[in-house]
C-alpha positions as CSV (number, residue, x, y, z in Angstrom):
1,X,4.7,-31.3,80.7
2,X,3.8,-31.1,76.8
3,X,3.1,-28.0,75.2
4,X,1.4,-27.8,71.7
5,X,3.3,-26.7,68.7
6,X,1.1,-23.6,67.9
7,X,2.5,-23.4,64.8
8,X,1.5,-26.7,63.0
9,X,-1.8,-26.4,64.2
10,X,-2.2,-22.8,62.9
11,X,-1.1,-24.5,59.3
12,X,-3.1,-27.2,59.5
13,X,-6.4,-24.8,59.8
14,X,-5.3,-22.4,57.3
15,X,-3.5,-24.6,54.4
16,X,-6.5,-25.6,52.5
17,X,-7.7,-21.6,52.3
18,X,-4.0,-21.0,51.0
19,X,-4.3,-23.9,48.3
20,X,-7.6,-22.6,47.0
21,X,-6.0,-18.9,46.6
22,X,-3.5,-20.2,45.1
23,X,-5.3,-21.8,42.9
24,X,-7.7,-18.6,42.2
25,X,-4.9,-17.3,41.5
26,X,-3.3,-19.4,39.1
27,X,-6.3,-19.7,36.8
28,X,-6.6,-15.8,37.0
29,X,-3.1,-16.1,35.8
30,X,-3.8,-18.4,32.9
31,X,-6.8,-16.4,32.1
32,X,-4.8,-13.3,31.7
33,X,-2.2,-15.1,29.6
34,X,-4.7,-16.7,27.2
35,X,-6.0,-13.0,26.9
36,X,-2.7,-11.3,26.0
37,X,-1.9,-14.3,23.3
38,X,-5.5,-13.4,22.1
39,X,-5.1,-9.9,21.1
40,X,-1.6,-10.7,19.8
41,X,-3.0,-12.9,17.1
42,X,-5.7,-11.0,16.4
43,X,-2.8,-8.3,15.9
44,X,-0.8,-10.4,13.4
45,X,-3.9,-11.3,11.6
46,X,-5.3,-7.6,11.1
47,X,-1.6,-6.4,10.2
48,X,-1.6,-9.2,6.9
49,X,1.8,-10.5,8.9
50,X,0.1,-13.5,10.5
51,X,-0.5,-15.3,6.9
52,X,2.9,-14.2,5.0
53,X,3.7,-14.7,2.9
54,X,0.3,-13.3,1.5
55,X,0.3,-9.6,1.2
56,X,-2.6,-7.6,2.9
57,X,-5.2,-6.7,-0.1
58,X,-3.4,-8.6,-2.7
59,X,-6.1,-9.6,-4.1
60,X,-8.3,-6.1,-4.3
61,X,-5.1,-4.2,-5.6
62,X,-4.7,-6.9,-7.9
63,X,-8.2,-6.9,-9.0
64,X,-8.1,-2.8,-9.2
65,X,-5.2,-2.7,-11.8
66,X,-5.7,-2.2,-15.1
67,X,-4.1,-2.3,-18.1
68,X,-3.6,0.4,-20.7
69,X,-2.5,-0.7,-24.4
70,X,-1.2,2.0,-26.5
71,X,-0.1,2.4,-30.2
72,X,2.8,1.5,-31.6
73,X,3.2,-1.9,-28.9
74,X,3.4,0.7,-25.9
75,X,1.5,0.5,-22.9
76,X,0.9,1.6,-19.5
77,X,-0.8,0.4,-16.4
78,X,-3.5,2.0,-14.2
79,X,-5.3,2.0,-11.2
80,X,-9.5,2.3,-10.2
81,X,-10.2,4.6,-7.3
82,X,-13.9,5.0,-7.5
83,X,-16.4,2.2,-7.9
84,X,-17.8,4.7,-10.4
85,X,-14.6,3.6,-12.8
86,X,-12.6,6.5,-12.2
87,X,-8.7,5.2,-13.4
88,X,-5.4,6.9,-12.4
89,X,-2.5,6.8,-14.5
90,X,0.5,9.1,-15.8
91,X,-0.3,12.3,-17.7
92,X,3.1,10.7,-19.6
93,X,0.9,7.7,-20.4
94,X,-1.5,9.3,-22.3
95,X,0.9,11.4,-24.3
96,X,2.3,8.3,-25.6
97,X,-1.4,7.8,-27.3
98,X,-0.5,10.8,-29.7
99,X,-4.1,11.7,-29.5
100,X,-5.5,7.9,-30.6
101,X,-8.9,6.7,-29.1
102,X,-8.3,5.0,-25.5
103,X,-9.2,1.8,-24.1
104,X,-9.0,0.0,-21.1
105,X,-8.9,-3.9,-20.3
106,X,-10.3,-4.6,-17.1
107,X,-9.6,-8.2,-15.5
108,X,-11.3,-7.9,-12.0
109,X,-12.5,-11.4,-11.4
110,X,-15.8,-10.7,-13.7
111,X,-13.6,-11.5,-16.7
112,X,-11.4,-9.7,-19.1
113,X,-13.5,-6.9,-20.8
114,X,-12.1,-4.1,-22.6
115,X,-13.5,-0.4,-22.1
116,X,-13.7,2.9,-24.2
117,X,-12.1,5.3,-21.7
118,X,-12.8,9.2,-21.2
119,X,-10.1,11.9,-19.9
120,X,-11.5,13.5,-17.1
121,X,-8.3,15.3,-16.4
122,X,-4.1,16.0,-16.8
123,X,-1.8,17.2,-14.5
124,X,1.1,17.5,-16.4
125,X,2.9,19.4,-13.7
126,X,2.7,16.1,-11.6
127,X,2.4,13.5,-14.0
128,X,-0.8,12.4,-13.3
129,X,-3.7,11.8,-15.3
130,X,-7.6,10.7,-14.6
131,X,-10.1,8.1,-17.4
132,X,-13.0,7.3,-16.6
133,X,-14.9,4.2,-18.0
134,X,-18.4,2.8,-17.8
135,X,-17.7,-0.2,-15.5
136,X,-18.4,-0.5,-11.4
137,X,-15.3,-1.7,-9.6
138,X,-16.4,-3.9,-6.2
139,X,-12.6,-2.8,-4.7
140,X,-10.8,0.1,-5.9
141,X,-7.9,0.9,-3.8
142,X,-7.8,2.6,-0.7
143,X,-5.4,5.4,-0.4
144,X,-3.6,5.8,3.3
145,X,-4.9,7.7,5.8
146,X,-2.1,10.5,6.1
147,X,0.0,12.4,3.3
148,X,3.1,11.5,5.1
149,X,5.3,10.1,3.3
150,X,6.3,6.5,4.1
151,X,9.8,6.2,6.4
152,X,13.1,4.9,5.0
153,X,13.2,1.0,4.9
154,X,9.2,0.9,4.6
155,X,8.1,-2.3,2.5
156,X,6.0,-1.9,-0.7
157,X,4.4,-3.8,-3.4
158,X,3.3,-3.0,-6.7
159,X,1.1,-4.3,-9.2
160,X,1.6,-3.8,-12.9
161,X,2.1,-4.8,-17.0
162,X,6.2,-5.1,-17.2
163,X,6.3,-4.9,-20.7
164,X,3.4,-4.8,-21.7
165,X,3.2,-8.4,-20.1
166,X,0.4,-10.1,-18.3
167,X,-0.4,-8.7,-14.4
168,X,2.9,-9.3,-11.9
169,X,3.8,-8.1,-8.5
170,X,7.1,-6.5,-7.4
171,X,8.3,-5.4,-4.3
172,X,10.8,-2.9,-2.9
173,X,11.6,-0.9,0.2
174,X,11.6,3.2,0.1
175,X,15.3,4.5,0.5
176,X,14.6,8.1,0.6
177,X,11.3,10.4,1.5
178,X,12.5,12.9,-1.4
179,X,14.1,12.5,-4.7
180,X,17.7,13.3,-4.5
181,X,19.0,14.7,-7.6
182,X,18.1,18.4,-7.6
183,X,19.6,19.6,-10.8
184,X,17.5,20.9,-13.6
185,X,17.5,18.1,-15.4
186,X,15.1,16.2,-13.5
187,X,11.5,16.3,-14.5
188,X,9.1,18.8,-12.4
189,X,7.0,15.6,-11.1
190,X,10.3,14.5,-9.4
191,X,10.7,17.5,-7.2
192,X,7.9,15.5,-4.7
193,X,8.9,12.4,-5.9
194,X,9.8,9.4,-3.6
195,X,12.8,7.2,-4.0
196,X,12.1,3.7,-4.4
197,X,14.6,0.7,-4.1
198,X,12.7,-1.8,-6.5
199,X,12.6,-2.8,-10.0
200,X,10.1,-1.3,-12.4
201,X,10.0,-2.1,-15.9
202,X,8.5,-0.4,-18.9
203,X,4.8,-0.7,-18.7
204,X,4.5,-0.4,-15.3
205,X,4.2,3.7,-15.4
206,X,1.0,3.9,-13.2
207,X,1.3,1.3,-11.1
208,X,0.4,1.6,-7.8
209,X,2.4,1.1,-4.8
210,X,1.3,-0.2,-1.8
211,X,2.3,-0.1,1.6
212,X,3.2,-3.6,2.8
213,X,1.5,-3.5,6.4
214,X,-2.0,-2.5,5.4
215,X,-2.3,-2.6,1.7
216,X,-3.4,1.2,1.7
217,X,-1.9,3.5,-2.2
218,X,1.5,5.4,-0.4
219,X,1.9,6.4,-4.3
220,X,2.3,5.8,-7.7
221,X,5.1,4.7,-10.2
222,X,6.3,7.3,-12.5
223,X,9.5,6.7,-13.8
224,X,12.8,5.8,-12.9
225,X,15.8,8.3,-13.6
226,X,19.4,7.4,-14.1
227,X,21.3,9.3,-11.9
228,X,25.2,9.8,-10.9
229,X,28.4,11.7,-12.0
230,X,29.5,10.1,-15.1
231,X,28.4,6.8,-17.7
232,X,30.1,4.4,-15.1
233,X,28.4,6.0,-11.3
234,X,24.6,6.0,-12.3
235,X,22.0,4.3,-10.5
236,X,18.3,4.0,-11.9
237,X,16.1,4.6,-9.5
238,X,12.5,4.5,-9.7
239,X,10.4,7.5,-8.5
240,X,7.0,7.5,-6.9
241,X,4.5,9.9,-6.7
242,X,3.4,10.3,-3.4
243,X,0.2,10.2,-2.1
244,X,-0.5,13.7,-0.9
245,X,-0.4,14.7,-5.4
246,X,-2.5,11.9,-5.4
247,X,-5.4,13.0,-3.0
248,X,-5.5,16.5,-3.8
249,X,-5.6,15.6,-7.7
250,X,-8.6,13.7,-6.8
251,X,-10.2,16.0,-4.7
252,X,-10.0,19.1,-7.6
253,X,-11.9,16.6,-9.7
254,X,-14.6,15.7,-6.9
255,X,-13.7,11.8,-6.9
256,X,-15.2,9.7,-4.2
257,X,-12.1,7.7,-2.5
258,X,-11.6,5.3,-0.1
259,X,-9.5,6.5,2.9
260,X,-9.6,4.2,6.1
261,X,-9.5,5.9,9.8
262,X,-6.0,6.4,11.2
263,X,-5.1,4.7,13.9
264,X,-4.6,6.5,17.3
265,X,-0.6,6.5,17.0
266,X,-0.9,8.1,13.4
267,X,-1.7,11.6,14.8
268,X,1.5,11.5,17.1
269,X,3.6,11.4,14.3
């Protein structure tokens, strides 16, 4: 007697329907994976990481950074925030000019042109200052979305005139949210300062600084302060104005600014 082995028949009917789910399933698979690679590009490429070394709106903060000559082979740098020529610098800036007509060169792609500038305002308590000239800017910079100050360890970049030099970039990383030295010597604008580690010349007062992610103002250069115990322990340390000064100086003087939509993960800060 012979009996029938149930079993190979039973695979023999159902293996092709297994190889065609399995292949279903493998190109939902690859589908999925394609997808997920996808968004992580597009990720890369909206964060400014995906072409480093380029920095995200190098070339509009560039193009929104001005330069300030003043008397006696000083100078100072500034910043547009309004396409209506609105300019942010330091209130100590200005106080260099000793009360001498100011002028502002403008090198935004258009070609170098040189401005009559107006004070709007001085905030002396904050070091900060606002001109005004007659010239449309296509980019001004675009201040963060939250007056949070940026974390320890965050990367900036700033544009400025070292020196009175021609345009250059520098880069540092924040090492603390709040100026350190909390004698009386320090300057009232440093009370809400933010420590930078970074290099900024003479020249540079008014520069902005930029967060290194999106591009967006954190702040502005003021000064840097030597600080420490005694001639031999002193460290200079550049201090920035942050951005919360910044917004509510602008606001008091009814200046339209760009400010981008924060992300979700910005409110659970």
């Amino acid at each position: 007697m012979r009996f029938l082995d149930k079993s190979r028949i039973l695979v023999r009917k159902t293996g092709p329907h297994l190889k065609k789910t399995a292949r279903i399933l493998l190109v939902m698979t690859l589908l999925v994976g394609v997808a997920f690679l996808a968004g992580v590009i597009g990720g890369l490429a909206v964060s400014g990481h995906w072409d480093s070394p380029e920095l995200p709106r190098i070339r509009q903060n560039w193009e929104a950074t001005v330069f300030i000559p003043l008397p006696g082979n000083h100078s100072g740098t500034g910043i547009a925030v309004s396409e209506d020529g609105h300019i942010l610098t330091n209130e100590h800036v200005l106080s260099t000019a000793l009360g001498a007509p100011l002028s502002v060169i403008v090198d935004d792609g258009s070609g170098r042109q040189t401005f009559e500038a107006e004070i709007v305002d001085v905030d002396e308590e904050h070091d900060l200052a606002l001109l005004r000239i007659n010239h449309v800017f296509n980019d001004p910079v675009v201040l963060v979305s939250n007056d949070l100050p940026p974390a320890p360890g965050s990367w900036t970049y700033g544009i400025g005139f070292p020196f009175g030099l021609r345009k250059q970039l520098s880069q540092g990383y924040i090492s603390s949210k709040r100026f350190a030295d909390r004698s009386s010597k320090a300057p009232a604008a440093a009370r809400d300062a933010i420590m930078l580690h970074g290099q900024f010349e003479p020249g540079m007062s008014g520069a902005g600084v930029f967060d290194d992610e999106y591009g967006h103002l954190v702040g502005m250069n003021s000064m840097s302060i030597w600080m420490g115990d005694s001639t031999e322990h002193q460290i200079a340390s550049p201090l920035v104005l942050p951005v919360r000064n910044i917004r509510a100086f602008l606001d008091r003087n009814n200046v339209p600014h760009a400010t981008p939509d924060a992300p979700w993960w910005e409110y659970w800060r």
